[in-house]
C-alpha positions as CSV (number, residue, x, y, z in Angstrom):
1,X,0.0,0.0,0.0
2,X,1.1,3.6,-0.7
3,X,1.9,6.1,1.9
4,X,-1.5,7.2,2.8
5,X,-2.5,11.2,1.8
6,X,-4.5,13.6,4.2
7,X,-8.2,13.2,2.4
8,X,-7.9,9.0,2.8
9,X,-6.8,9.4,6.1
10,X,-9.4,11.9,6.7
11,X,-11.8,9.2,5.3
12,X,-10.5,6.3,6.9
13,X,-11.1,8.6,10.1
14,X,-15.0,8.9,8.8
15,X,-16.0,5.5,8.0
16,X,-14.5,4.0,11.0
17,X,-16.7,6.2,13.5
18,X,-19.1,5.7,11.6
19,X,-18.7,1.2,11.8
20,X,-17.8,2.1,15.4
21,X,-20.8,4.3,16.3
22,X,-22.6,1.5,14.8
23,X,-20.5,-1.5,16.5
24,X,-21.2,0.9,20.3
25,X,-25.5,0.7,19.2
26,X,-25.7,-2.6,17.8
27,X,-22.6,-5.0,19.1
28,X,-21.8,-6.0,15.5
29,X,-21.4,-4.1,12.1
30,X,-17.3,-2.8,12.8
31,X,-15.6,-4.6,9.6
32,X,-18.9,-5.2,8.0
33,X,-19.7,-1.1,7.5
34,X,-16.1,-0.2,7.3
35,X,-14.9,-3.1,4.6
36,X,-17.6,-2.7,2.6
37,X,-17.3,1.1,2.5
38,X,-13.8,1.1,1.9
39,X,-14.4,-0.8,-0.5
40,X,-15.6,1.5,-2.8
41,X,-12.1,3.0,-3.1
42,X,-10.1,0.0,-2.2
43,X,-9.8,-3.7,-2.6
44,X,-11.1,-5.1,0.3
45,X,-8.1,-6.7,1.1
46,X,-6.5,-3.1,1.8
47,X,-9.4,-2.1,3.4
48,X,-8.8,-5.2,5.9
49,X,-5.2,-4.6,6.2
50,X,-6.4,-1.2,7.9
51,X,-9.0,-2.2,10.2
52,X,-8.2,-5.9,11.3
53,X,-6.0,-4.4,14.3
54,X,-9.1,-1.9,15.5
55,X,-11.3,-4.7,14.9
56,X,-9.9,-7.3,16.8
57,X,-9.1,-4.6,19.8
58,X,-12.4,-3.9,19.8
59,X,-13.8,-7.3,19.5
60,X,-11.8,-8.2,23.0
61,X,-13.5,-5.2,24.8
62,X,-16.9,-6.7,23.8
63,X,-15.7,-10.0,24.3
64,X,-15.0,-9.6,28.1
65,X,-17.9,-7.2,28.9
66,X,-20.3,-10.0,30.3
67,X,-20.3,-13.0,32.9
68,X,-21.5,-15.9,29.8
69,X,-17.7,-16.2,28.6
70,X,-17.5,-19.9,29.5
71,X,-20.9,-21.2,28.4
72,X,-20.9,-19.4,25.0
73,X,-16.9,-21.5,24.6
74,X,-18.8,-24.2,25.5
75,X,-21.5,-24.2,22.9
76,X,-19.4,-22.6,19.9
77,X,-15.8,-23.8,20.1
78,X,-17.0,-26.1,17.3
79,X,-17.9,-22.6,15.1
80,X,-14.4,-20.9,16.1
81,X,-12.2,-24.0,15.4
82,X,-14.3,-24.2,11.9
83,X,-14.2,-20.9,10.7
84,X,-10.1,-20.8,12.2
85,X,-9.9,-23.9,9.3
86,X,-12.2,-22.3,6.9
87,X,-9.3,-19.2,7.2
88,X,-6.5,-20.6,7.2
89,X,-7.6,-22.9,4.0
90,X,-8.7,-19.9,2.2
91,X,-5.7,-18.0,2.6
92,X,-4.9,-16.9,-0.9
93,X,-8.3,-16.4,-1.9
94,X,-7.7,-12.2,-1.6
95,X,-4.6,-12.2,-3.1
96,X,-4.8,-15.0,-5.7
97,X,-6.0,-15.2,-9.4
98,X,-9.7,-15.0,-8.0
99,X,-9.0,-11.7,-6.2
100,X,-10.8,-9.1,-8.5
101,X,-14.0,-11.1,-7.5
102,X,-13.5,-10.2,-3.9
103,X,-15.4,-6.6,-4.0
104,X,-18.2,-8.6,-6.1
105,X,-18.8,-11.7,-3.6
106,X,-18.2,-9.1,-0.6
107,X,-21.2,-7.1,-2.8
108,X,-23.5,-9.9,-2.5
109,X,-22.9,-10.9,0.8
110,X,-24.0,-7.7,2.5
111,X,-27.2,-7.6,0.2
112,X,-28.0,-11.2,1.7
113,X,-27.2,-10.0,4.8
114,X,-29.9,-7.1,5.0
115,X,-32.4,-8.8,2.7
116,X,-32.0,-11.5,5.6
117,X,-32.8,-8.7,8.7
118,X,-35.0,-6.6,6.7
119,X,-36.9,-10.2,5.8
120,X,-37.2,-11.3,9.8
121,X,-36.0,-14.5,7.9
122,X,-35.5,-16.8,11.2
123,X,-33.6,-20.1,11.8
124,X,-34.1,-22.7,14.4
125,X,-31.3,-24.7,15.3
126,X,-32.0,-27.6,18.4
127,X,-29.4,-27.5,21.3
128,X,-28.8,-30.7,20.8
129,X,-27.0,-30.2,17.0
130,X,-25.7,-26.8,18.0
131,X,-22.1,-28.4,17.8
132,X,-22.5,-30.4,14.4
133,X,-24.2,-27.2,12.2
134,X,-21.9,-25.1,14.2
135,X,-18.9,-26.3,13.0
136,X,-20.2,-26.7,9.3
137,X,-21.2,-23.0,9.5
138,X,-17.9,-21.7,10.7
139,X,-16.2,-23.4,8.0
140,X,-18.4,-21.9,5.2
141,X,-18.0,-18.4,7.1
142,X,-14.0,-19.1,7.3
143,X,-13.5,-19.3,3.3
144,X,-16.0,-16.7,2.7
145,X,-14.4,-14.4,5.3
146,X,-11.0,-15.4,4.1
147,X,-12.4,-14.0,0.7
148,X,-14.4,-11.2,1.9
149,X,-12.5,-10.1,5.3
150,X,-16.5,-10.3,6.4
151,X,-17.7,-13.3,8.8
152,X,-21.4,-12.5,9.0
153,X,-22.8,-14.4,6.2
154,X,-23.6,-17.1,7.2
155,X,-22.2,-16.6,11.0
156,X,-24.7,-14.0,11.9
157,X,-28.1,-16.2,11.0
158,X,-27.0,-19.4,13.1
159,X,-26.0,-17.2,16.4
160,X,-29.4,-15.7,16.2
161,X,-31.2,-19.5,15.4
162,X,-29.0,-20.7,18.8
163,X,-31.9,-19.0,21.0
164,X,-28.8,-16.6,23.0
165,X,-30.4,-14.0,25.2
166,X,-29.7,-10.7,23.5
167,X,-26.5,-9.6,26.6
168,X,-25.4,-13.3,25.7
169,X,-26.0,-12.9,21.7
170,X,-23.9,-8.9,22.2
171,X,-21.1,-10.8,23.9
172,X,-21.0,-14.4,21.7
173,X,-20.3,-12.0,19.0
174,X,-17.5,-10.6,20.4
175,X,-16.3,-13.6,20.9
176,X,-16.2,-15.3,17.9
177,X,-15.0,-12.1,16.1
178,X,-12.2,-11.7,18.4
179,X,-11.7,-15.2,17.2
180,X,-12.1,-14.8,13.7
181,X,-9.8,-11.8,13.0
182,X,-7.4,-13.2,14.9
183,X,-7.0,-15.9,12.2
184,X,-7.2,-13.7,9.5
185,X,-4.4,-11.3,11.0
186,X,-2.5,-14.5,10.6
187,X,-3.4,-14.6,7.1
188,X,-2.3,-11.0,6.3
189,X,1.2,-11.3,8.2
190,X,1.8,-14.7,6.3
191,X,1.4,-13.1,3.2
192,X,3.7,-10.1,4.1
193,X,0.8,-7.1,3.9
194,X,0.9,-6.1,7.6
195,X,3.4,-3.9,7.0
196,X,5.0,-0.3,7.8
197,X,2.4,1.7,5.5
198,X,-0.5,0.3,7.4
199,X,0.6,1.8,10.6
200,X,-0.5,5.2,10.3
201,X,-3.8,4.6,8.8
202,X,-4.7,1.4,11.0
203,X,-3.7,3.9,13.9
204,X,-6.2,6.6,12.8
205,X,-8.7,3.8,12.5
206,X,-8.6,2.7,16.0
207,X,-8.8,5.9,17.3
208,X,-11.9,6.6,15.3
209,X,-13.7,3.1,15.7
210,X,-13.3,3.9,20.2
211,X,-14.6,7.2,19.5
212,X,-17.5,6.0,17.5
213,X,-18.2,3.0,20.0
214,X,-18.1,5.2,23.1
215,X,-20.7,7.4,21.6
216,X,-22.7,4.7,19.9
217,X,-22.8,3.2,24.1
218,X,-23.7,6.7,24.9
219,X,-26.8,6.7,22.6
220,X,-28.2,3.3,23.2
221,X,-29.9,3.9,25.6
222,X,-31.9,7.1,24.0
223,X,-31.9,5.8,20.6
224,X,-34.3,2.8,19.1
225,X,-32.4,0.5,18.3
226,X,-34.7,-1.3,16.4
227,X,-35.6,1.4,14.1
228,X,-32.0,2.1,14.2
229,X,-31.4,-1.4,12.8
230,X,-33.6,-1.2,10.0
231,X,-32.0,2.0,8.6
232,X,-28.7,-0.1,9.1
233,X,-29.7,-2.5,7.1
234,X,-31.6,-0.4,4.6
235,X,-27.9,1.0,4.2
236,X,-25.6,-2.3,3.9
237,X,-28.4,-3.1,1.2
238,X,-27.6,0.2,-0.7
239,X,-24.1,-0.6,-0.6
240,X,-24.2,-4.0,-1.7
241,X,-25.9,-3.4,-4.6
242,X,-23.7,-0.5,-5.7
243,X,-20.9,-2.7,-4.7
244,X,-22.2,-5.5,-7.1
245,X,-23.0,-3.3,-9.7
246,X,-19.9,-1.4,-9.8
247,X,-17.6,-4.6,-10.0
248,X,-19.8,-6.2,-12.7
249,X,-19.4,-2.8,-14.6
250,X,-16.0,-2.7,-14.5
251,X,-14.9,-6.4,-15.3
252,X,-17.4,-6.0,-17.9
């Protein structure tokens, strides 16, 4: 990567309060909103090699703000140890001959992601074969996320069809996306793009993302969420499509 000018750091500094203010509200959306916007300037693989370090930071805080940190290991270590695989197996995948198809899939993933919450599509998955779908989930979601830099899709439906309470659900996520970047930081050192460049704007990025999760805490409580979530999602639609239509545009 270039040494980063003013304006991108400037935006980098935007979008990143902005997937923070969201991640504060919501307990999700940090790489999901900031990926997928960067992306619209950047390959996403860039755009991950700026915010994986904010992202996993961020990912521990929420990941240690509750008491249910042994029971949710218990029920999804067989999710983290798939979608760990899925990463590790994909690695290549961003920087390989498939790599111009990244912004594309990444595209269509958010635009199933909000047709799924703006749907109230809902899954049921018994206790009793948490561990079996789990695994096969986070495998899929490994080698689209090692693709993507995303792991919502399809992550995000089977922690909701798991039947958490919604403090458990806030802090399983954390958990599993501390988890999940984690493996693909290892993925980006491997392949030698964690390097000197990224410092500056990864550093602007973390300073954003607390700032935007301190206020996005601040506002939960005054703000509906719900209605909140909607208008979230109504946006990650937007974006997918543009994303989608963009790529095909350009490979065209």
């Amino acid at each position: 990567m270039p040494e980063p000018s003013l304006s991108f750091l400037l935006l980098v500094g935007a979008v990143l309060v902005l997937a923070g203010f969201v991640k504060g509200l919501l307990g999700l959306g940090l790489p999901t909103v900031a990926i997928g916007v960067l992306a619209t300037r950047i390959s996403p693989l860039q755009a991950l090699t700026i915010i994986i370090v904010p992202a996993i930071v961020t990912n521990i805080w929420q990941t240690f703000a509750g008491p249910y940190l042994g029971d949710i290991v218990k029920r999804l270590w067989p999710l983290m140890a798939g979608v760990c695989v899925g990463i590790w197996f994909g690695a290549g995948l961003m920087t390989g001959i498939y790599a111009q198809y990244g912004t594309l899939l990444l595209g269509v993933l958010l635009v199933s992601y909000a047709a799924i919450g703006l749907g109230n599509v809902r899954f049921h998955v018994a206790r009793a074969r948490e561990h079996v779908v789990g695994g096969g989930i986070g495998l899929i979601t490994g080698f689209v996320s090692a693709f993507t830099g995303v792991q919502v899709i399809p992550s995000m439906p089977f922690l909701q069809a798991i039947g958490m309470e919604k403090d458990e659900l806030v802090q399983a996520l954390g958990v599993f996306f501390t988890v999940s970047t984690v493996a693909l930081s290892y993925n980006l050192n491997h392949a030698g793009l964690l390097t000197r460049a990224t410092v500056l704007p990864a550093t602007v990025a973390m300073a954003a993302a607390f700032a935007g999760m301190f206020v996005g805490q601040l506002v939960r409580a005054r703000l509906d969420a719900d209605a909140f979530r909607r208008w979230f999602l109504v946006g990650i639609l937007l974006l997918g499509l543009y994303l989608v239509g963009s790529t095909i545009a350009r490979l065209a």
